[in-house]
C-alpha positions as CSV (number, residue, x, y, z in Angstrom):
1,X,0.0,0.0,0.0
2,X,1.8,3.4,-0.9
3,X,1.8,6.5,1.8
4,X,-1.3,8.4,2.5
5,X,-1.6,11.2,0.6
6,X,-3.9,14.2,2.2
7,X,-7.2,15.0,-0.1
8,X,-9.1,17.7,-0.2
9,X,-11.7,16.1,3.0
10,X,-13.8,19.1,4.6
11,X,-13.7,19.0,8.7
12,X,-15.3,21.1,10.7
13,X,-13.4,21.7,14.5
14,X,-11.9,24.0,16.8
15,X,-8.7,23.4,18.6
16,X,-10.2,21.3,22.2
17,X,-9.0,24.0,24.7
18,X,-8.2,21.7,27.2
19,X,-5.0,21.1,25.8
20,X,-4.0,24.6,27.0
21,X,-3.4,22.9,31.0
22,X,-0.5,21.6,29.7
23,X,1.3,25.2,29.0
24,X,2.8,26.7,26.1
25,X,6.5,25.6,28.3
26,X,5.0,21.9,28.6
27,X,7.2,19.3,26.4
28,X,4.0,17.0,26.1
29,X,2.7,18.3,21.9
30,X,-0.8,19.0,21.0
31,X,-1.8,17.3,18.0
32,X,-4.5,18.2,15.2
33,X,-4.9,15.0,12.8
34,X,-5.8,15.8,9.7
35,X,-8.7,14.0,7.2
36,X,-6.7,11.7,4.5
37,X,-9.9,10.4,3.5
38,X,-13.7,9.3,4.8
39,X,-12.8,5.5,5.2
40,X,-9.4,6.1,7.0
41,X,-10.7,9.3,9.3
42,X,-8.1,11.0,11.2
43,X,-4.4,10.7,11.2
44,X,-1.2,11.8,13.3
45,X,0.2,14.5,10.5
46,X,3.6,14.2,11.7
47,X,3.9,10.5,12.3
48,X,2.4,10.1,8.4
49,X,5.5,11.4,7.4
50,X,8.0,10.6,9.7
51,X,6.5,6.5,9.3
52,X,6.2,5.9,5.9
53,X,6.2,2.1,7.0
54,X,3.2,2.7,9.5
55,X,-0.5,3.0,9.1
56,X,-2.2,4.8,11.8
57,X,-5.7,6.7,12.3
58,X,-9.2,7.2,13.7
59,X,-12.5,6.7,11.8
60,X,-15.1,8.8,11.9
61,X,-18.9,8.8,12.6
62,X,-20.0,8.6,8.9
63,X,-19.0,8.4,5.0
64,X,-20.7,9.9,2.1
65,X,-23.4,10.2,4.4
66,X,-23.6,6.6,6.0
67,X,-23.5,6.0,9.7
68,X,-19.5,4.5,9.9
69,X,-20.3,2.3,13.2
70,X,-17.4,-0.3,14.3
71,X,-19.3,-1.4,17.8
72,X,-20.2,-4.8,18.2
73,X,-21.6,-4.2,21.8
74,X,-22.8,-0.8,22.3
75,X,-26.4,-1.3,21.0
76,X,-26.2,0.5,17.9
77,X,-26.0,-0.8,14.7
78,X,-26.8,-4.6,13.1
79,X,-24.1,-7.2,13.4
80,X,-24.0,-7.0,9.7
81,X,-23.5,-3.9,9.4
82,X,-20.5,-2.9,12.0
83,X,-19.1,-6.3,10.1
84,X,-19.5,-4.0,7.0
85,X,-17.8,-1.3,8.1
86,X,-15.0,-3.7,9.2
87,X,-14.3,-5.3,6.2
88,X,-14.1,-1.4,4.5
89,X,-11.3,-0.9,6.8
90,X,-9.4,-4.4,5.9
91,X,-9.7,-2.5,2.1
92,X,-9.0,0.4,2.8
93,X,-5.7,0.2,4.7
94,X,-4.1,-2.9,2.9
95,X,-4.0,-5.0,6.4
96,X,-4.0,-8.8,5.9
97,X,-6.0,-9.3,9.3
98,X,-7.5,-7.0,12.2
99,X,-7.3,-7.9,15.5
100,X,-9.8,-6.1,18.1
101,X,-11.5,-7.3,21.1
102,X,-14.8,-7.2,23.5
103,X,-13.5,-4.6,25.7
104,X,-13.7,-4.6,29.1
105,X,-12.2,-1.8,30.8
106,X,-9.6,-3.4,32.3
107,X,-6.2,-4.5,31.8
108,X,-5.6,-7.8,29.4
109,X,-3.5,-7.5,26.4
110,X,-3.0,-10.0,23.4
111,X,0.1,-9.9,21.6
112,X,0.0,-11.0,18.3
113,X,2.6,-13.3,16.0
114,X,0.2,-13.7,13.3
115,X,-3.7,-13.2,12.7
116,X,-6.0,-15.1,10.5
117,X,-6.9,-13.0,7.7
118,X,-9.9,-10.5,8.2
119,X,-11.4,-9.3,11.3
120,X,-10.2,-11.0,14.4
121,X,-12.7,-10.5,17.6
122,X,-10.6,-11.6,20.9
123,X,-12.8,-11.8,23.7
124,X,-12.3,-9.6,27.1
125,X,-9.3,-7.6,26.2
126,X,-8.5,-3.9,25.9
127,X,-5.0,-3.9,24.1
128,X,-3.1,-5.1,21.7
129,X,0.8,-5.7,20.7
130,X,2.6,-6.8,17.6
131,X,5.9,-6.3,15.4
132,X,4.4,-8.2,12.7
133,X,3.8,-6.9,9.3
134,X,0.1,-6.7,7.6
135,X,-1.0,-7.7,11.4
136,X,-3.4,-4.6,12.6
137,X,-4.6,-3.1,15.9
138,X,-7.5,-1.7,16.9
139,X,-9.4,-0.6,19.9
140,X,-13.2,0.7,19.7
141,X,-14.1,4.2,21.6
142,X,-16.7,6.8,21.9
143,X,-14.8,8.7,24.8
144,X,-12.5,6.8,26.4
145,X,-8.9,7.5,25.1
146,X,-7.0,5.3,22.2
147,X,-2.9,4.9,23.3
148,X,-1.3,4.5,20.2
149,X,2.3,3.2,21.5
150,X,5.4,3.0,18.8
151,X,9.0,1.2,19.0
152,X,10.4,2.8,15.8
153,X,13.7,1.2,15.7
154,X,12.2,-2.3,16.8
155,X,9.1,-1.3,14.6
156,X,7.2,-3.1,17.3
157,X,3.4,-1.0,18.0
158,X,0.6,-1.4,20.6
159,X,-3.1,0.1,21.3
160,X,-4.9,0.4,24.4
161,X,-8.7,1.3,25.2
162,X,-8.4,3.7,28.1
163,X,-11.3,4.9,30.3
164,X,-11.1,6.0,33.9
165,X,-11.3,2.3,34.9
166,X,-9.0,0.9,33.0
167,X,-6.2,4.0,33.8
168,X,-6.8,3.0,37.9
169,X,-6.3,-0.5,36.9
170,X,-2.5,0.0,34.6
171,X,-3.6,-0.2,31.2
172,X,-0.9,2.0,30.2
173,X,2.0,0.3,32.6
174,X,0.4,-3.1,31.3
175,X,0.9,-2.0,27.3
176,X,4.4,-0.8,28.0
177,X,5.4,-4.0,29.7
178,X,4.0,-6.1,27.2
179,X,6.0,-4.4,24.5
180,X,8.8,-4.7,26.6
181,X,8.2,-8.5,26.9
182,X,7.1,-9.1,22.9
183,X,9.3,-6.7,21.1
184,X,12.3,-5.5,23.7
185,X,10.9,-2.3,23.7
186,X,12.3,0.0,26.6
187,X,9.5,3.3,27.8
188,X,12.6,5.6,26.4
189,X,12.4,4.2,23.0
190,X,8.6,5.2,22.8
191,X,6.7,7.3,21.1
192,X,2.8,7.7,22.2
193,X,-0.1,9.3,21.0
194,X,-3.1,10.1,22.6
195,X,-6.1,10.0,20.3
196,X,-9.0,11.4,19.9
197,X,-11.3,11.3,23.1
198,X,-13.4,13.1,25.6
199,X,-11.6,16.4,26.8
200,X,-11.0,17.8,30.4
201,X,-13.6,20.3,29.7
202,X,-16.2,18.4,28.8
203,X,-15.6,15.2,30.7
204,X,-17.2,15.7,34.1
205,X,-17.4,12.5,36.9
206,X,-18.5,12.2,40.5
207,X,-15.9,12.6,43.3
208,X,-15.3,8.6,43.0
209,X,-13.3,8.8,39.8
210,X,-11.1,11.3,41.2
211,X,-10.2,9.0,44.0
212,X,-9.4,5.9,41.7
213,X,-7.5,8.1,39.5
214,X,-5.2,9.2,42.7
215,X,-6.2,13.1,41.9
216,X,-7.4,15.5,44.7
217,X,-10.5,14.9,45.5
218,X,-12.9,17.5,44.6
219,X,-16.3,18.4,46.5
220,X,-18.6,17.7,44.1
221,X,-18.6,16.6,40.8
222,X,-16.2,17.8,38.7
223,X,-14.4,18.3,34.9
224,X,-11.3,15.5,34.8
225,X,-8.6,15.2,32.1
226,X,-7.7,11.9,31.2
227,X,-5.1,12.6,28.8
228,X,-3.0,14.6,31.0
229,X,-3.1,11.9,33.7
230,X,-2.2,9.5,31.3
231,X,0.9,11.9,29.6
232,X,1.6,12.2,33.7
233,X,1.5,8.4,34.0
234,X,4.1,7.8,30.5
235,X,6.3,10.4,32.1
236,X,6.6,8.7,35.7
237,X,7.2,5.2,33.4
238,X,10.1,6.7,31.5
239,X,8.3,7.8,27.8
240,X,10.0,11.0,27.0
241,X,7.5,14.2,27.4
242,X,8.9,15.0,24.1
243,X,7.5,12.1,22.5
244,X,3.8,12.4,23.6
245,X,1.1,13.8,21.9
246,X,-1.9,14.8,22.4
247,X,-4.9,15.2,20.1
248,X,-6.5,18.1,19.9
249,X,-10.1,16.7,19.0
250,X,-12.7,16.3,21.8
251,X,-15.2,13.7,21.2
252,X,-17.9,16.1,22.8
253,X,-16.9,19.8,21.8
254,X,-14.9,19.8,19.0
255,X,-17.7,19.1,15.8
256,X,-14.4,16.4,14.9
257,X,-17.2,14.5,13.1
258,X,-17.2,11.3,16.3
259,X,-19.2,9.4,18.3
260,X,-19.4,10.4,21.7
261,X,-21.0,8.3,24.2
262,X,-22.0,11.3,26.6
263,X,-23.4,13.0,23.6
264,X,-25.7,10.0,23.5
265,X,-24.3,8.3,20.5
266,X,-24.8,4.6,20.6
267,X,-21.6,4.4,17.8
268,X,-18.2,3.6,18.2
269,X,-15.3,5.0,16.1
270,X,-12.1,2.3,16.0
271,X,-8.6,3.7,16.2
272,X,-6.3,1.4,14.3
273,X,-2.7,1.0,14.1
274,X,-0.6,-1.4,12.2
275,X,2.5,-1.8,10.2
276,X,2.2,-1.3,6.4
277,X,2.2,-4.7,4.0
């Protein structure tokens, strides 16, 4: 499959203000992916060019006009149709096989030597690891953050579902030891990505959350950022700041064009990683 190649895609969004808590002296980079196209969604600009051998992105809510729903269990579309949408995205992106999983919001992570070709479902996981190529990742959302993790030297990659639970639980710590254990990967070689997700603005949870999260405790409910505890969390397990972004789009605020599960959508978006055929 050759690189992406940017089209002329119309997007709609405002920069998620949010991302301003982490300061204009903060090493931790805001990111605005771009359209390449309808089918593919979103993509990290400057890892599209710096990783010609990678394919990485977020879909969005619809194409041409038709409802682009990758959830299996969140009530929305037919069987047949989110199967639909799947097999668009095997097309689309050149993979051989898919591998995603009935998510569970908590910390289980397959690693992955080889798929069978198409859409692989693994049940009660929230991650994913491989080195192999043609071999994708993907992880379903509607507000809860995608981790898009990247060895470039071992070309090894991983990609976590990350809501409040699963953060108090070690998805994160659990990813970056299970690159470490599959590929050799060490936290300084990484490069992470915070996709596209709810913002600190919008994202506002009772007093419980806070406590399971380790953050001072507010007095009532309150607005919490999970991408900054996350970037907080990469830092204290040795990712460079400098190699974590942060997307700027807010599933709730941003008009990105994406499901949001507070908004009411019953959709899910996929966020997809893998390493190029």
């Amino acid at each position: 499959m050759p690189p992406l190649v940017l089209v002329g895609c119309t997007l709609v969004t405002n920069v998620c203000t949010s991302n301003a808590i982490f300061g204009s002296n903060h090493k931790v980079t805001s990111v605005t992916e771009v359209l390449v196209s309808p089918s593919l969604g979103l993509v990290h600009p400057v890892w599209m060019e710096r990783f010609p051998w990678l394919c990485q992105g977020c879909t969005i809510r619809s194409v041409d006009g038709v409802l682009y729903d990758f959830g299996f269990f969140s009530g929305g579309s037919s069987t047949e149709f989110v199967q639909e949408n799947w097999s668009t995205l095997l097309d689309v992106t050149g993979a051989t096989s898919i591998a995603h999983g009935h998510q569970v919001h908590g910390t289980k992570i397959f690693t992955h030597e080889t798929a069978s070709a198409g859409s692989n479902l693994f049940p009660d996981c929230d991650g994913h690891v491989t080195n192999s190529v043609g071999v994708f990742l993907a992880v379903t959302t509607a507000d809860c953050v995608p981790i898009f993790l990247v060895d470039a030297d071992r070309r090894a990659i991983a990609v976590l579902h990350a809501g409040w639970r699963g953060i108090a639980a070690g998805i994160l710590d659990c990813g970056i030891r299970a690159l470490r254990e599959h590929s050799g990967s060490w936290p300084v070689d990484l490069m992470m990505h915070l996709g596209p997700s709810i913002c600190g603005v919008c994202y506002e949870v009772g007093t419980e959350v806070f406590e399971a999260l380790g953050q001072p405790i507010p007095l009532q409910p309150s607005p919490i950022d999970l991408r900054r505890i996350l970037a907080q969390k990469a830092d204290k397990a040795g990712i460079p700041l400098t190699n974590i972004t942060v997307s700027d789009h807010c599933t709730r605020c941003t008009e990105s064009g994406l499901f949001s599960h507070r908004a009411g959508d019953m959709g899910r978006q996929v966020s997809y990683i893998g390493l190029r055929p």
